[in-house]
C-alpha positions in Angstrom: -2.0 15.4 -36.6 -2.6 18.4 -34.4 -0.8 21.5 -36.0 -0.2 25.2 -34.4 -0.2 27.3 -36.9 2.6 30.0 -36.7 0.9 33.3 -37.9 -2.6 33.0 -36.0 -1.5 30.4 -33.3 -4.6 28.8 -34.1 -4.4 24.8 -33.3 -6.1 22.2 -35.0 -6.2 18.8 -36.4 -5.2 18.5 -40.0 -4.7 15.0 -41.9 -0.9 13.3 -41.8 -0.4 14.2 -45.6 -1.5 17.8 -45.3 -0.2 18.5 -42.1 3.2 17.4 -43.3 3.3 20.0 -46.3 1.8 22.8 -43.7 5.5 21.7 -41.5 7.9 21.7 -44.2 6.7 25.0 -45.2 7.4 26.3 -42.1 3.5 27.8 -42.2 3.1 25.2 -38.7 4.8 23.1 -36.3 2.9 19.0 -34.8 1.5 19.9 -31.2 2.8 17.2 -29.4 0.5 15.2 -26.8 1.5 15.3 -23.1 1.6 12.5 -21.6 -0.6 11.9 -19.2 0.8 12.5 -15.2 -0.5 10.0 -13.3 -1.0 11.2 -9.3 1.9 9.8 -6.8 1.0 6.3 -4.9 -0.9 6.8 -2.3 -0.2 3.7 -0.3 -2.1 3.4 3.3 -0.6 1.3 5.8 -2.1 -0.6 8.7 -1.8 -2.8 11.4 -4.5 -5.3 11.6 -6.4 -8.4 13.0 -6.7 -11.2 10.8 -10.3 -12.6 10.5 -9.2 -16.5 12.0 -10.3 -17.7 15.5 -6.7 -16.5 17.0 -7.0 -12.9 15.2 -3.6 -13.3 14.4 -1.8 -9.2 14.1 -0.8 -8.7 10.4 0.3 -5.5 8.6 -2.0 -4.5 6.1 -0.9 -2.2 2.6 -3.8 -0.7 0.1 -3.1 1.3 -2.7 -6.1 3.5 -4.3 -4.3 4.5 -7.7 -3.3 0.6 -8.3 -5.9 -1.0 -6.2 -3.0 -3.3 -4.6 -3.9 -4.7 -1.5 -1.7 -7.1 1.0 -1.7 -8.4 4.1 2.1 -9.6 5.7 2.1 -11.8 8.5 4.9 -11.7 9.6 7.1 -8.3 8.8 10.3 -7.4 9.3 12.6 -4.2 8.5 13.5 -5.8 5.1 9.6 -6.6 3.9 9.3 -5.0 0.7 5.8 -4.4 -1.4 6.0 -3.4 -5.2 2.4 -1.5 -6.7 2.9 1.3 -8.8 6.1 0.3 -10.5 8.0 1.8 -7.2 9.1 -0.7 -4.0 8.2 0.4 -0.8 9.4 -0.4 2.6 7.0 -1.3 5.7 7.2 2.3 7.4 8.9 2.7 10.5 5.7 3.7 12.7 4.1 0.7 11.3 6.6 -1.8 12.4 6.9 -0.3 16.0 2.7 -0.3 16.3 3.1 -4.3 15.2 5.6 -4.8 17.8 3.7 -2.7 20.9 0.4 -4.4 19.9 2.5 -8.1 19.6 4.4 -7.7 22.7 1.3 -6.8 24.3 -0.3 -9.7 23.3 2.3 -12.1 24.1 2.2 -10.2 27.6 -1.8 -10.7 27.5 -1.1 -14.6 26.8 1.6 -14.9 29.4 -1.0 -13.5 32.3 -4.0 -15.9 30.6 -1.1 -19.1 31.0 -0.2 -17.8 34.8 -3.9 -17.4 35.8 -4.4 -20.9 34.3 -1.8 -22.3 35.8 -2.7 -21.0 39.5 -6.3 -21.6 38.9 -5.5 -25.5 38.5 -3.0 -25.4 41.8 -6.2 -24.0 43.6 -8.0 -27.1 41.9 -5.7 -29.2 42.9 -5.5 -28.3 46.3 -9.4 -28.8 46.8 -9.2 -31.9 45.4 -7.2 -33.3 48.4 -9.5 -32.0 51.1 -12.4 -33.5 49.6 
């Protein structure tokens, strides 16, 4: 046990038996440890490419005090992660950069299909003068 002892304020370790004769004569009092304060999660989020052929968007969540690392594929407002004994919502900014860079994409994919689609009536149309 670790003691203070009243008069000096001197603190040291004594054994259990001893120390407990040194408390009920009111000579000391235990020092009680602290517990240890562990930092606040620190929880980084992203939005993200996956590593596939279609680099498919995702949102991506790392913790450095836990080391807790996800990917979510598809998120919404609800999508929850737990790390660090705490639950923590997809931010607000994240979710909006995943929709601007998904819209976007969907827009991107909607010009590739049009350009496709035009490209073959141009085919097409050579094909009957030849």
């Amino acid at each position: 046990m670790k003691l203070r002892f009243n008069y000096s304020g001197k603190t040291i370790e004594v054994r259990g038996d001893i120390a407990i004769c040194f408390i009920n004569a009111g000579l000391a009092t235990e020092v009680l440890a602290r517990p240890e304060v562990q930092a606040p999660a620190k929880a980084e989020w992203i939005t993200t490419r996956g590593r596939t052929r279609d680099g498919e968007l995702f949102i991506g969540i790392s913790c450095q005090r836990c080391h807790y690392s996800a990917l979510i594929q598809k998120p919404t407002e609800n999508a929850e992660i737990r790390h660090c004994g705490i639950v923590e919502k997809v931010p607000a900014s994240v979710l909006a950069e995943y929709r601007r860079l998904k819209v976007a994409e969907s827009d991107a994919a909607d010009n590739a299909n049009v350009q496709a689609a035009s490209r073959a009536d141009e085919v097409a149309g050579l094909v009957k003068y030849v």
